[in-house]
Structures are given as structure tokens and as C-alpha cells.
N, C-alpha and C positions, 0 to 999 in steps of 0.2 A: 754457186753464184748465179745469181740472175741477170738475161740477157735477153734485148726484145728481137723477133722473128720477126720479118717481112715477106708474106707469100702470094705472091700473083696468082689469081686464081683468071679462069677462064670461062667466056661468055657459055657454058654451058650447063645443062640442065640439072648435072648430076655430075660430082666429082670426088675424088678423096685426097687427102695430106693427111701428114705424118706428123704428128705436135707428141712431147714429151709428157709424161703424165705431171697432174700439177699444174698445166698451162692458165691461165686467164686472158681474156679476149682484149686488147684496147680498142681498137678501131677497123672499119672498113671504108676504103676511102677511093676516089681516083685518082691517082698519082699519072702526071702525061697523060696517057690515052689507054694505062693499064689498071684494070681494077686490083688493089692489092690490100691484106689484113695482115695487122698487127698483133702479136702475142708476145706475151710476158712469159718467157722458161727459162727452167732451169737447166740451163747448160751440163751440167753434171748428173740429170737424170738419165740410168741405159737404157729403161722401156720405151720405146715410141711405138705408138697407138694408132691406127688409120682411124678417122672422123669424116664422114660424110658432107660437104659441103653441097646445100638443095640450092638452087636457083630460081626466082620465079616473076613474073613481071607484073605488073601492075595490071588486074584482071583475071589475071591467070589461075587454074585449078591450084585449090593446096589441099595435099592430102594427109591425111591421119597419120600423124607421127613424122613430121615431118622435118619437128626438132627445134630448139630454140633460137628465137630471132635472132640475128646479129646487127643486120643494119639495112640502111636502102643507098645504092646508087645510082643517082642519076647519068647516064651516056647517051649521050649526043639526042636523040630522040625519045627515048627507053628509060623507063625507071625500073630498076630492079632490085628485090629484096632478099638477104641471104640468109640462109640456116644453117643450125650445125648440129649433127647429131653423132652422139658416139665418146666413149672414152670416159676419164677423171681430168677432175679439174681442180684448181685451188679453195 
């Protein structure tokens, strides 16, 4: 059965989560004053995968291999753009 994820990530550079294999990406958004991304899994999958979430802000160095876009959020001053690298997908 399929079931959608909500995961607060946080204002930094470099981070990891645990998504099921088979995942697909919906959205990254700000929710209140929390940045947070949606995923589509499968409930029923037992692998979970750590995936790299990059950080970077408008200007900012990006480096090689640094994984596919997801999205950009704007906060309060800040616009920041996210990657994700790592794992299977659907």
C-alpha cells in the first residue's frame, strides 16, 4: 500500500533521511516556518535507504555530483535549493 511521507528537513548544508526503496518525490515546500518534503512509499517496503539531502543557496558553490534537483524554497530572506542523492526510486 501506498502512503505519502512528510519530512522536515533542516536549514543545513548537508543531511541524511531514510526513505523506502521505490520512493517518488512530490514536493518541497514551507509549511509554518518548517521547511518540509513529501514522498510517495510504500508502506510495506523493509529496506530503508539513507539519501543525502545537499543544501544550497542562491549563489552558492555546487559541487560535482551533488544529485538531483528537488525544488527551491524561499525563507524569510533566503532562497534555497535542494538535492538528493542516493538509493532507488520508482
Amino acid at each position: 500500500m501506498k502512503t505519502i511521507w512528510k519530512i522536515q528537513l533542516n536549514l543545513v548544508e548537508r543531511q541524511s533521511i531514510g526513505l523506502p526503496e521505490g520512493w517518488k518525490f512530490l514536493s518541497i515546500q514551507l509549511q509554518d516556518t518548517s521547511i518540509c518534503a513529501w514522498f510517495l512509499v510504500d508502506e510495506y517496503t523493509d529496506h530503508i535507504a539513507l539519501h543525502t539531502i545537499s543544501m544550497v543557496g542562491t549563489g552558492g558553490q555546487v559541487s560535482p555530483g551533488i544529485g538531483e534537483y528537488l525544488g527551491t524554497v524561499q525563507k524569510d530572506k533566503y532562497v534555497w535549493h535542494f538535492f538528493i542523492v542516493g538509493g532507488s526510486r520508482e
